[in-house]
N, C-alpha and C positions, 0 to 999 in steps of 0.2 A: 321084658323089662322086670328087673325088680323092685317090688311094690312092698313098702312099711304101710300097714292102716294103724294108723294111735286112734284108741276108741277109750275115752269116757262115757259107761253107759253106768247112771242110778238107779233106774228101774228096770232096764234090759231095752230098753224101747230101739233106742239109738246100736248098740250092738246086734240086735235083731237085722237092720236094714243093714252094719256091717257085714254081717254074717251072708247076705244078697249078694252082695258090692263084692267082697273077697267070689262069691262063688261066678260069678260073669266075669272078673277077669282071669279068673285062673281056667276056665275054659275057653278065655281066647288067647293064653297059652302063658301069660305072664306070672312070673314067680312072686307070692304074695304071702305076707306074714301078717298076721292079726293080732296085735297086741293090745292089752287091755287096761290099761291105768289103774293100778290099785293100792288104795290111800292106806297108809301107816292106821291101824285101829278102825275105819271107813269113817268116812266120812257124815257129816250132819250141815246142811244149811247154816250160812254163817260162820263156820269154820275159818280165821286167818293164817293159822300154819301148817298146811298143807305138804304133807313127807308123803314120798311114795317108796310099794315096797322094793319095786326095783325103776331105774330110767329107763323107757327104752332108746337102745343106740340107733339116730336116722341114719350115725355113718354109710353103714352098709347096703343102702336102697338108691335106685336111683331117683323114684317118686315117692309120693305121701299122699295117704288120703290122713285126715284129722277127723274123729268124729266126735261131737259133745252132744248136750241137751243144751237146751235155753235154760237160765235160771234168774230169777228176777228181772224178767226182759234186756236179759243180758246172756255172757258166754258164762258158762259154768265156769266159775271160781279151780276148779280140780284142774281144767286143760289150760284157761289162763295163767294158773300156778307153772305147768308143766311148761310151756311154751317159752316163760321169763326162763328158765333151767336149758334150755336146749341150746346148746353153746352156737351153732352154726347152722344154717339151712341153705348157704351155699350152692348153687348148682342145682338144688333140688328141685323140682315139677313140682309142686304141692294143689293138691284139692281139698275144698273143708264138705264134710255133710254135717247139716244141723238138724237136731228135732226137737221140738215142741210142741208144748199142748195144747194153745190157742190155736185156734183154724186161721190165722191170718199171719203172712210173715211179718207184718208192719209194729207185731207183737213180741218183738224178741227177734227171730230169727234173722233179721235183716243188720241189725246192729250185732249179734254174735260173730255174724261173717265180716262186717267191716273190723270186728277186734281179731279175730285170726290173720284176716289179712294185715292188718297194719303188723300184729307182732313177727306174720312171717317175712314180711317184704324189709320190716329191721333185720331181718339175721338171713338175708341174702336169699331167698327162696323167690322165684318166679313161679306166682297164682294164674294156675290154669284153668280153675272155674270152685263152685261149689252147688251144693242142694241143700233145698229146706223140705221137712215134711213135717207137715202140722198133721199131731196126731188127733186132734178132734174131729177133723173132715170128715163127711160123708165119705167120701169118695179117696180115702188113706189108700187105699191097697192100688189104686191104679198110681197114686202119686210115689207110691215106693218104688213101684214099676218104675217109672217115668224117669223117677231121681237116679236108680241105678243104672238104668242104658244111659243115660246122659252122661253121668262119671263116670262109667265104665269105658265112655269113646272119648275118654279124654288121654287115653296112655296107648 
């Protein structure tokens, strides 16, 4: 299968656990592109006009993973922006991972994935799951484990 990951990562946190995700399925043999959302000048909290330097095309993929941070107990502003932009999601498989810095997903991460999913089931995409990983937790490095087999056996 071929697999888009869209990753908004601010700190690197989130593109870290993509950089996991891209590697588990490309050795269970599926073709995977990791692209990385990068804001015209970068970005600052509170930002409302949000250009990026280039789109990326889902045309070409048959699934998606989407990866952002939380921000303000909400989805980050960068992939919200990028998602109202992305003409069609038609046909697509889509999976979201989120990460966050509160150790509870009832802190963000849980309303981040209710906004991905609502924007992608508008523009035609059928949600075949997602992950949160809160990076405060004790216990971070088994839930990264955890989040990637999980999406990973979803393609």
């Amino acid at each position: 299968m071929n697999i888009g990951m869209i990753v908004y990562s601010q700190t690197g946190n989130t593109h870290s656990v993509a950089v996991k995700l891209e590697e588990k399925l490309t050795a269970a043999g599926h073709s995977v592109n990791l692209e990385r959302l990068q804001v015209v000048g970068g970005y600052e909290s509170g930002t409302k006009d949000i250009q990026f330097e280039t789109l990326p095309d889902v045309g070409q993929y048959d699934a998606l993973v989407l990866g952002s941070p939380v921000e303000a107990f909400s989805l980050s502003p960068v992939m919200a922006s990028y998602l109202k932009q992305v003409a069609s999601l038609q046909n697509k498989k889509v999976a979201f991972l989120v990460t966050e810095a509160f150790p509870y997903p009832w802190l963000g991460g849980n309303r981040a994935v209710r906004q991905m999913k609502r924007a992608c089931e508008s523009k035609g995409a059928t949600v075949c799951g997602s992950g949160i990983v809160n990076w405060m937790k004790k216990r971070r490095d088994q839930q990264i484990v955890e989040v990637v087999d999980r999406l990973s056996g979803l393609f």
